[in-house]
Kinemage of the C-alpha trace (Angstrom):
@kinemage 1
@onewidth
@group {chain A} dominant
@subgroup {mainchain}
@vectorlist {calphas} color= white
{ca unk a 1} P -13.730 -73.803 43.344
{ca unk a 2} L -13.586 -71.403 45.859
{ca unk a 3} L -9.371 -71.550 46.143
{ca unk a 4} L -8.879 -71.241 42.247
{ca unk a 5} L -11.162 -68.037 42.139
{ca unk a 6} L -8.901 -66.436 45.004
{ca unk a 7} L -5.848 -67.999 42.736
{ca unk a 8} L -7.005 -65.324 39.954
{ca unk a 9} L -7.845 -62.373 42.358
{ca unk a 10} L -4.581 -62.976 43.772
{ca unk a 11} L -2.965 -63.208 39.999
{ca unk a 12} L -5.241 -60.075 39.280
{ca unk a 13} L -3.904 -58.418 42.170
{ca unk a 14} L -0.064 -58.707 41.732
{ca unk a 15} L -0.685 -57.710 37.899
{ca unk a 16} L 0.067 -61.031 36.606
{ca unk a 17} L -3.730 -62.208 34.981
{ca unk a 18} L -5.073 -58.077 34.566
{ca unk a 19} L -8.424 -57.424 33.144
{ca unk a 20} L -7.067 -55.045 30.917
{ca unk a 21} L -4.396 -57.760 29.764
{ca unk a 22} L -7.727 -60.057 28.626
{ca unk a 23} L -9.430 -57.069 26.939
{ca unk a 24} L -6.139 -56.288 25.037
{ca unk a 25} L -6.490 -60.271 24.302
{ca unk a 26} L -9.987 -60.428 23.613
{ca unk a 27} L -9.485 -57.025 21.080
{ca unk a 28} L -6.909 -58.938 19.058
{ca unk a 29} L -8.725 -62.114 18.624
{ca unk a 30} L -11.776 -59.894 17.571
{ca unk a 31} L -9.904 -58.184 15.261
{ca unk a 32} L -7.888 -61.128 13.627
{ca unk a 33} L -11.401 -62.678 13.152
{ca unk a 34} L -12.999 -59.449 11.603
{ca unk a 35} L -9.900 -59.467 9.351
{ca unk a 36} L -10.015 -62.956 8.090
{ca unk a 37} L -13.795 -63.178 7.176
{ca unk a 38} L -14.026 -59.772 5.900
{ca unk a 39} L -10.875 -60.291 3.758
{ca unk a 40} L -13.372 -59.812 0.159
{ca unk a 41} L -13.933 -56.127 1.444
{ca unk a 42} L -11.086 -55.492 3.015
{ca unk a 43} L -8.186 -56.167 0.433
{ca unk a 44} L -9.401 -53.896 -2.237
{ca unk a 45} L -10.105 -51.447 0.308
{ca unk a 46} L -6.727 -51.195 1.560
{ca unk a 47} L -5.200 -51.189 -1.618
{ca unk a 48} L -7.471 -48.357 -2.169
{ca unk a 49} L -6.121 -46.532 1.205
{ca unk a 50} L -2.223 -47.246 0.325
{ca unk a 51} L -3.132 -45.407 -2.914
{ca unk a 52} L -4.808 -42.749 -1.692
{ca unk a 53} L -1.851 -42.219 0.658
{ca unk a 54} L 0.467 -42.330 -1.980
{ca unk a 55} L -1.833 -39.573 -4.124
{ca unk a 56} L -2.575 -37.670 -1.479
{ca unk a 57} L 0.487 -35.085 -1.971
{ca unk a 58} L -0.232 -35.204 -5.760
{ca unk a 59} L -3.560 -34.154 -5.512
{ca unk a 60} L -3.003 -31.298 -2.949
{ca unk a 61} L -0.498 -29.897 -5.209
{ca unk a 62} L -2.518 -29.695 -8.318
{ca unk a 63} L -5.676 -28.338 -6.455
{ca unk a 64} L -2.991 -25.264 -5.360
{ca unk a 65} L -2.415 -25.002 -9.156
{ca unk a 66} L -5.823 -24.815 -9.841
{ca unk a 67} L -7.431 -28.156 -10.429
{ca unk a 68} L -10.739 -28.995 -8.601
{ca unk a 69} L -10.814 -31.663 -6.125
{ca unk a 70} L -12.119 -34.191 -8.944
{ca unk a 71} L -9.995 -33.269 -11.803
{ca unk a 72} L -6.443 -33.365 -9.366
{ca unk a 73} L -7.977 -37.199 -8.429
{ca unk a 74} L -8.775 -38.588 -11.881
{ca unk a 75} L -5.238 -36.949 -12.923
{ca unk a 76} L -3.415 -38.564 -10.248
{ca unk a 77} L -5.570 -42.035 -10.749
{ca unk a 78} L -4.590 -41.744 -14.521
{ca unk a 79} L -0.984 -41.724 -13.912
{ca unk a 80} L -0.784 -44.871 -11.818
{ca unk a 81} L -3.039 -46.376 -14.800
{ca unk a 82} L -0.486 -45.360 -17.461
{ca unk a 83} L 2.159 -45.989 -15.457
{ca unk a 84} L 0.821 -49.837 -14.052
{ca unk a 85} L -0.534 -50.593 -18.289
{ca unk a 86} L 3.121 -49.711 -19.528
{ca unk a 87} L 4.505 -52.173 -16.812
{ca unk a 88} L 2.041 -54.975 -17.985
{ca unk a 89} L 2.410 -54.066 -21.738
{ca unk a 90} L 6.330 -54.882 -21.513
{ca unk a 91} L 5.581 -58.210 -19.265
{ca unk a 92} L 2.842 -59.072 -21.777
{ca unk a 93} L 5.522 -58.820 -24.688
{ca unk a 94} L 8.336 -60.741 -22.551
{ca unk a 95} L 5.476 -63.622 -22.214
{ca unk a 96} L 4.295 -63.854 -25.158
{ca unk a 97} L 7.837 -64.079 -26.558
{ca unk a 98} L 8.377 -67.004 -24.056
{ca unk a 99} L 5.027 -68.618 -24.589
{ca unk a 100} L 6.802 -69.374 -28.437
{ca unk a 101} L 10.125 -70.687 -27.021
{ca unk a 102} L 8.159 -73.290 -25.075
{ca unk a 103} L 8.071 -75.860 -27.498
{ca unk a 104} L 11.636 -75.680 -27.402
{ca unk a 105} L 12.075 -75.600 -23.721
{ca unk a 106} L 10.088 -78.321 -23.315
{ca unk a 107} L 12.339 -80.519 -25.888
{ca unk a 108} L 15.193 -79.461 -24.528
{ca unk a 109} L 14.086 -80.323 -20.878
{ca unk a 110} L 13.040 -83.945 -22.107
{ca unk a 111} L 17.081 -85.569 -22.011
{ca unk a 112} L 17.366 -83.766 -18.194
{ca unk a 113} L 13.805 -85.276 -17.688
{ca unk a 114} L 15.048 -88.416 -18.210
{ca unk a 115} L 18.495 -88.376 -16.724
{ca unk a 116} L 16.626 -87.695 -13.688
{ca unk a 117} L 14.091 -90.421 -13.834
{ca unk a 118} L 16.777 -93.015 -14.609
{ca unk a 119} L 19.054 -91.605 -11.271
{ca unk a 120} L 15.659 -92.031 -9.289
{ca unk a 121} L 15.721 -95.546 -10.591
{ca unk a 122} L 19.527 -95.889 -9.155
{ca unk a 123} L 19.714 -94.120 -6.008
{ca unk a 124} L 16.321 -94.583 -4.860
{ca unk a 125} L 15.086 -97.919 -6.398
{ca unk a 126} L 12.422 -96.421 -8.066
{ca unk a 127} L 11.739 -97.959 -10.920
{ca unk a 128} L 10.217 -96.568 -14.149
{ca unk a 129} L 7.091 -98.970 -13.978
{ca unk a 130} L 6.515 -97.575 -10.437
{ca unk a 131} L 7.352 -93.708 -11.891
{ca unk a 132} L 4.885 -94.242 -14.898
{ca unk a 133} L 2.165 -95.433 -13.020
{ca unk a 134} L 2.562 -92.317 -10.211
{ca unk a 135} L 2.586 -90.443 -13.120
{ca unk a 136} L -0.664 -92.193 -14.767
{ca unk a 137} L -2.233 -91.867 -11.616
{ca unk a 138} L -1.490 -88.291 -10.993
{ca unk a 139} L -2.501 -87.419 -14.446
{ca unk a 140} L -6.293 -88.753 -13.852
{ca unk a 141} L -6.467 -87.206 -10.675
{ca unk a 142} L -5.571 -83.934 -12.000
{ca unk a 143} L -7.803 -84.377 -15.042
{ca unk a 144} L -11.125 -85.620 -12.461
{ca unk a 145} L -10.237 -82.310 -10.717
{ca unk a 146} L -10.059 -80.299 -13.877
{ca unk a 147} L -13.493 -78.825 -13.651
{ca unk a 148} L -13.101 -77.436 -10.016
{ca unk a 149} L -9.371 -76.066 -11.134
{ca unk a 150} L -11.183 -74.270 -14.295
{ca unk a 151} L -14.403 -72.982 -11.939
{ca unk a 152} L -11.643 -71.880 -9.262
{ca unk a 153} L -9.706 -69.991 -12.379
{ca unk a 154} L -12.771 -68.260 -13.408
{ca unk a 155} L -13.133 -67.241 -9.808
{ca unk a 156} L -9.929 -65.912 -9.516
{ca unk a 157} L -10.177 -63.928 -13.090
{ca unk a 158} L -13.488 -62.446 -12.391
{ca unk a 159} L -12.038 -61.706 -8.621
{ca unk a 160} L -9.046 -60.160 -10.146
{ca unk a 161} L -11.226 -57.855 -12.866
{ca unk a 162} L -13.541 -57.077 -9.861
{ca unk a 163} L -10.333 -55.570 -7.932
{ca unk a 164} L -8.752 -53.844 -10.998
{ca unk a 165} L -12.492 -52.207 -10.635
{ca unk a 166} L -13.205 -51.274 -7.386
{ca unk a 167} L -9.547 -50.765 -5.914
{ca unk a 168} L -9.311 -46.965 -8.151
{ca unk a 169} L -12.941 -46.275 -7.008
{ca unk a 170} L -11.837 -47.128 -3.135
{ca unk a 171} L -8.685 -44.666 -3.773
{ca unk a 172} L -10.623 -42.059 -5.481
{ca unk a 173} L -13.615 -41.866 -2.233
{ca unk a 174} L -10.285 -42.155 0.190
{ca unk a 175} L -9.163 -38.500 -1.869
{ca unk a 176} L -12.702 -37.156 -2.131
{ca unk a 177} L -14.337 -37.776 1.304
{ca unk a 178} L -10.805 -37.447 3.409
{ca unk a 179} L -12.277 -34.395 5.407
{ca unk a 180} L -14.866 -36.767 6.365
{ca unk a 181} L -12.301 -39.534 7.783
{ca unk a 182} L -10.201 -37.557 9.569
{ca unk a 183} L -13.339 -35.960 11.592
{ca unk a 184} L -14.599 -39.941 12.031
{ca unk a 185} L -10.963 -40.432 13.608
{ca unk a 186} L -10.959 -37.231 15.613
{ca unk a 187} L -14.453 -38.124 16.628
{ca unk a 188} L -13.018 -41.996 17.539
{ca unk a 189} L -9.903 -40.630 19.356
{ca unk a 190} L -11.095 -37.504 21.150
{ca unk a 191} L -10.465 -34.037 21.471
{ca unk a 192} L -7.604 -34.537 23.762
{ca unk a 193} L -5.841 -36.157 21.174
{ca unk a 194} L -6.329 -34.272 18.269
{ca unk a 195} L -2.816 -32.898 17.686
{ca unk a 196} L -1.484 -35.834 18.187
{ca unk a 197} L -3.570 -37.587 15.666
{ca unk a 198} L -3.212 -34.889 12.865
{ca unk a 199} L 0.795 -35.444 13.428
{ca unk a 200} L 0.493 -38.710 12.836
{ca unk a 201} L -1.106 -38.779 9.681
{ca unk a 202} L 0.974 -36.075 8.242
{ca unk a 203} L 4.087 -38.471 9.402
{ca unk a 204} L 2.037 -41.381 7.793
{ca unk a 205} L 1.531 -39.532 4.537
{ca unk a 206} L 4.789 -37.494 4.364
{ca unk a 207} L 6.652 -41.053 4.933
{ca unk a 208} L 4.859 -42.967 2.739
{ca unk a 209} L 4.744 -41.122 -0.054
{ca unk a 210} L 8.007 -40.438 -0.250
{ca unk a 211} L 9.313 -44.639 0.678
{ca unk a 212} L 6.430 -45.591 -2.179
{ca unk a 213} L 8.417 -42.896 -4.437
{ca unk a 214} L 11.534 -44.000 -3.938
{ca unk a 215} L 11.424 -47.861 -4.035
{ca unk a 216} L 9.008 -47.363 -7.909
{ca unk a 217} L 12.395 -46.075 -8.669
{ca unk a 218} L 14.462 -48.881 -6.584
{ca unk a 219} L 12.359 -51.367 -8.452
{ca unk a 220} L 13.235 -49.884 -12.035
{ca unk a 221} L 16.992 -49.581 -11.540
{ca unk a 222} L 17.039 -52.992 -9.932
{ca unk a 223} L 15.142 -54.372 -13.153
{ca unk a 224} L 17.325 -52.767 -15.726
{ca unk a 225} L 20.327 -54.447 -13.507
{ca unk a 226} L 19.024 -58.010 -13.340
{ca unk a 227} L 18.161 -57.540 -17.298
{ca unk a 228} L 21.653 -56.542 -17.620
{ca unk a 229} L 23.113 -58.654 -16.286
{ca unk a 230} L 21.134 -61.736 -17.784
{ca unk a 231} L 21.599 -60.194 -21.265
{ca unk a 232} L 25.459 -60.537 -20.555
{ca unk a 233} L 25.017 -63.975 -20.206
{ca unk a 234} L 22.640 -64.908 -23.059
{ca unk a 235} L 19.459 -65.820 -21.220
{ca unk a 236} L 16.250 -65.674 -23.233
{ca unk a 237} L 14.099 -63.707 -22.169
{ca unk a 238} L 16.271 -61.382 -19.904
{ca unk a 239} L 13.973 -58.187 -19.625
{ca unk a 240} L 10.964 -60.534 -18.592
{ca unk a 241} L 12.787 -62.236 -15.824
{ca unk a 242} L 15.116 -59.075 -14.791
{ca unk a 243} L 12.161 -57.115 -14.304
{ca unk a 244} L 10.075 -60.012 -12.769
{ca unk a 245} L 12.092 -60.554 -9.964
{ca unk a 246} L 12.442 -57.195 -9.199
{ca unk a 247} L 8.592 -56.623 -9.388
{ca unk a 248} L 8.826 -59.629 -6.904
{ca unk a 249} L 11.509 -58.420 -4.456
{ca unk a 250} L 7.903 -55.989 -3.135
{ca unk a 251} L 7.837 -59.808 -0.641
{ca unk a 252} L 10.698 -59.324 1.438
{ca unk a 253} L 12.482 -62.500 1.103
{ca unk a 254} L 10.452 -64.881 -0.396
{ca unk a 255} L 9.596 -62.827 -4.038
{ca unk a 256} L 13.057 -63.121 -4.979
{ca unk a 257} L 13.749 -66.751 -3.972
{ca unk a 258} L 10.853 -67.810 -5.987
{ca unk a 259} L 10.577 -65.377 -9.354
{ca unk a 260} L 14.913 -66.160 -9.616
{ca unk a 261} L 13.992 -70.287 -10.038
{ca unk a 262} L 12.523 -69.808 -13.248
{ca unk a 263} L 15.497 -67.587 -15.029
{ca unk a 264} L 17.796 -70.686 -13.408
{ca unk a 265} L 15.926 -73.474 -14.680
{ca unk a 266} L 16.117 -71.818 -18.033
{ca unk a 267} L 19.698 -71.251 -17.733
{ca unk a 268} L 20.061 -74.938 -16.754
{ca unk a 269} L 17.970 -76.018 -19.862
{ca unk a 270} L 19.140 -73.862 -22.698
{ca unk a 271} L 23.209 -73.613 -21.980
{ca unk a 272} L 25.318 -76.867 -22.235
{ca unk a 273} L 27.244 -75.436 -18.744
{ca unk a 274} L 26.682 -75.460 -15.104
{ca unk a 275} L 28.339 -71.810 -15.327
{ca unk a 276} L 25.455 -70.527 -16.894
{ca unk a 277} L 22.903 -71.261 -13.933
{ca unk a 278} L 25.535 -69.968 -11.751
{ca unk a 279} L 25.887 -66.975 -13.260
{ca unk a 280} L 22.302 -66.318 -13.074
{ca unk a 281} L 22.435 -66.736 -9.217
{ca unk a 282} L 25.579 -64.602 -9.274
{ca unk a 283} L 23.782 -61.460 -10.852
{ca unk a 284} L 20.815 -61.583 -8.730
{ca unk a 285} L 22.776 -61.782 -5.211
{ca unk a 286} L 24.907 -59.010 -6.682
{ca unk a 287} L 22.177 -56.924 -7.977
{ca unk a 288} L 20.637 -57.942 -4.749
{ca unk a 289} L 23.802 -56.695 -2.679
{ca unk a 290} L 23.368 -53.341 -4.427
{ca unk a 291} L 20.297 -53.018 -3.792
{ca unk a 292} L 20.305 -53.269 0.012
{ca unk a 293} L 23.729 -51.231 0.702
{ca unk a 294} L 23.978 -48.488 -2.793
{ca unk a 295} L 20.774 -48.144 -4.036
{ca unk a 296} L 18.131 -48.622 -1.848
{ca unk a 297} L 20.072 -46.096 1.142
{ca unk a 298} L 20.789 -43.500 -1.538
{ca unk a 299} L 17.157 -43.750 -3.567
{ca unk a 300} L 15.085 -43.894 -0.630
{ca unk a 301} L 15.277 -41.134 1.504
{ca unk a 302} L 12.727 -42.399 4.075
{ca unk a 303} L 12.478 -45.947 5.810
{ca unk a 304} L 10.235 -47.538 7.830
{ca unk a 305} L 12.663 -48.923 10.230
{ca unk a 306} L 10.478 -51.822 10.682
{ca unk a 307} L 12.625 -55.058 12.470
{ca unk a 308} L 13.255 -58.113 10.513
{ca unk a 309} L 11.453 -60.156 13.519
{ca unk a 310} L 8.293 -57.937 12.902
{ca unk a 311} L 8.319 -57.669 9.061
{ca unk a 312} L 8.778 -61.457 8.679
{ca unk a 313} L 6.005 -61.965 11.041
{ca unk a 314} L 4.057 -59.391 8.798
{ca unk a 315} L 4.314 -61.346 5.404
{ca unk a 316} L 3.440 -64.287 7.333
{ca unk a 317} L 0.360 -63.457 9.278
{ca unk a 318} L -0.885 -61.293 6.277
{ca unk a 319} L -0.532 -64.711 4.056
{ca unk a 320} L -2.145 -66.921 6.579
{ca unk a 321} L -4.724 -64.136 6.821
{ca unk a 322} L -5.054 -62.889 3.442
{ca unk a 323} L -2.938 -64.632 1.086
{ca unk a 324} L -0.741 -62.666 -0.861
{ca unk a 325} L -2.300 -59.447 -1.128
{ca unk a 326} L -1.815 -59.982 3.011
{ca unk a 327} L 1.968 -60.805 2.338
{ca unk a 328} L 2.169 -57.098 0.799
{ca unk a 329} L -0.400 -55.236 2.683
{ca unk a 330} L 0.932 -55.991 6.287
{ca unk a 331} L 4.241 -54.767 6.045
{ca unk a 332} L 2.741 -51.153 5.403
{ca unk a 333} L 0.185 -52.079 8.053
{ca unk a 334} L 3.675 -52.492 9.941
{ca unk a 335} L 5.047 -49.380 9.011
{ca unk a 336} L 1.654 -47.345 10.248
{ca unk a 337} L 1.445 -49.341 14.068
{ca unk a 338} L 5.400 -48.256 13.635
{ca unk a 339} L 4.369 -44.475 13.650
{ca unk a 340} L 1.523 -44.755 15.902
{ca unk a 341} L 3.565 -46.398 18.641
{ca unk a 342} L 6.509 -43.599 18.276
{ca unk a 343} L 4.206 -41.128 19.253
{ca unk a 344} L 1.720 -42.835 21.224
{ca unk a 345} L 3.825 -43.306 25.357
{ca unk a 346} L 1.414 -46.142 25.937
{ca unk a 347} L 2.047 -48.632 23.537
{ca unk a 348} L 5.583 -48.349 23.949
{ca unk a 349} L 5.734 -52.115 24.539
{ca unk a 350} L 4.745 -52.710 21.123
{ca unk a 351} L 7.020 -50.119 19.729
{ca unk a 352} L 9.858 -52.368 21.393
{ca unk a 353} L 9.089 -54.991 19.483
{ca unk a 354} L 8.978 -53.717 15.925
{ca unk a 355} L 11.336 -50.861 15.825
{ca unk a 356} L 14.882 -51.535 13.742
{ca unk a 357} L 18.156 -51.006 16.565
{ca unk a 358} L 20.336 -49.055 14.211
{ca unk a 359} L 23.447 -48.416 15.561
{ca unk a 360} L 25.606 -44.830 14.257
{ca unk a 361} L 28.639 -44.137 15.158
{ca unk a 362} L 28.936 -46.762 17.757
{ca unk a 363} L 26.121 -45.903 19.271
{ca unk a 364} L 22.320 -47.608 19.613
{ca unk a 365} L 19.632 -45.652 18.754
């Protein structure tokens, strides 16, 4: 016992087990715990900050035109309301319009239904006694679990309506009381680093407001596109899905590779050629390709130069953590340990590994 306690002051010594190294350890496991079981406060609260981020510049600029500190809120608050109903107002339309094609869908899809389930039967020897009755059985099990799936519905819907709540009220204490935070964060970091931290959040809010700007834009060019583009080709429903999986292109990714299956599968079920489906995939990697080397450069003045190792790991420890509201929120979380690090010489390790290489004019930045 004695020889594997001089083992780790020896591995203390040389730098290789450190103290600090376990309190850095013990700090992140603390904190991924605090995030995970406090994920019902923290979500909407968040949202609320990214908001009041966003609103920030809005609000300053009206109270220099005269608006009081609560009137330049609820007028900034009321244009993301107006501008978030007119988004679900056209997506409400688009479903609804779908909703009474899907009689027809579903006839249509009943021939492809059963070319498949007779080319299970002849490539797999699965035969349709052995299909029906995984089908039967499937069928009861989702019908005994029917009560939990409507009780977890309700959950989610009153969840959802509790957010729509309480995520404007979290933005709108952000705006009021923001004297307040930045003395708790000058109080938490310390008069030696006060001009640092003021220059930080001016970066954060400067950046953000302007990236936020730019892709709401990004977003409605890239929907009128993909609608475009699926109206060219007859698709039902083209302004639901065009502006769907643009909505969905916010996950880096994975949004587009999952809103684009259901524009296919429609393709594939309403046109009599493979073409069509095609075609579908053909406008959104285009549109996609525009996107990432036209539009988005030119539209978005301000990046977040975050690494594709880092975001990736983002969206995925944000959906392990908080499901997708994690998926979305981490990647701005990102973005902020981004700034902090280029500006704070001791976490430079960390800046390493999330900062984008660029490389201009042959050179790496």
């Amino acid at each position: 016992m004695t020889g594997e306690k001089q083992n780790l002051l020896n591995m203390e010594k040389h730098g290789i087990f450190s103290t600090r190294t376990v309190n850095w350890l013990a700090a992140a496991v603390l904190i991924i715990l605090l995030l995970y079981f406090g994920r019902t406060l923290f979500v909407p609260m968040f949202y609320g900050l990214f908001i009041a981020i966003v609103l920030y510049p809005v609000c300053r600029r009206l109270e220099k035109h005269g608006f009081s500190k609560s009137m330049a809120i609820a007028t900034g608050l009321l244009l993301v309301l107006v501008l978030f109903t007119a988004l679900v107002w056209i997506l409400v339309l688009q479903f609804n319009a779908f909703m009474h094609d899907l009689p027809e869908l579903k006839a249509k899809l009943q021939p492809s239904l059963t070319g498949l389930r007779q080319w299970l039967t002849d490539n797999f020897n699965f035969s349709l006694a052995s299909q029906n009755e995984w089908w039967q059985k499937t069928s009861e099990n989702l019908s005994g679990n029917s009560s939990g799936m409507v009780a977890g519905i309700f959950d989610k819907t009153v969840s959802g309506l509790f957010s729509l709540f309480i995520i404007p009220v979290f933005a709108a204490l952000f705006l009021y009381n923001r004297k307040d935070f930045v003395l708790f964060l000058e109080k938490m970091t310390g008069d030696d680093h006060k001009d640092r931290l003021h220059y930080i959040l001016n970066e954060t809010i400067i950046t953000y407001f302007h990236f936020i700007k730019g892709m709401v834009f990004v977003y409605l060019i890239v929907g009128v596109l993909n609608s475009i583009g699926l109206l060219v080709l007859g698709i039902r429903h083209a302004v639901l899905f065009g502006f769907l999986t643009a909505i969905m292109t916010i996950i880096p990714y994975v949004g587009i590779t999952i809103s684009a299956l259901l524009p296919i599968t429609i393709a594939w079920i309403t046109k009599d050629s493979i073409w069509y489906p095609l075609g579908v995939v053909g406008v959104f990697v285009f549109v996609q390709y525009l996107e990432a080397n036209v539009i988005f450069p030119r539209v978005v003045a301000t990046q977040l130069n975050i690494s594709t190792w880092a975001t990736l790991v983002a969206i995925i420890a944000g959906g392990i953590l908080w499901g997708v509201s994690g998926m979305i929120l981490f990647i701005p979380f990102a973005g902020m340990l981004k700034l902090v690090t280029d500006n704070v010489p001791e976490w430079e390790a960390i800046n390493v590994l999330i900062r984008r290489n660029e490389v201009k004019k042959g050179r790496k930045i």
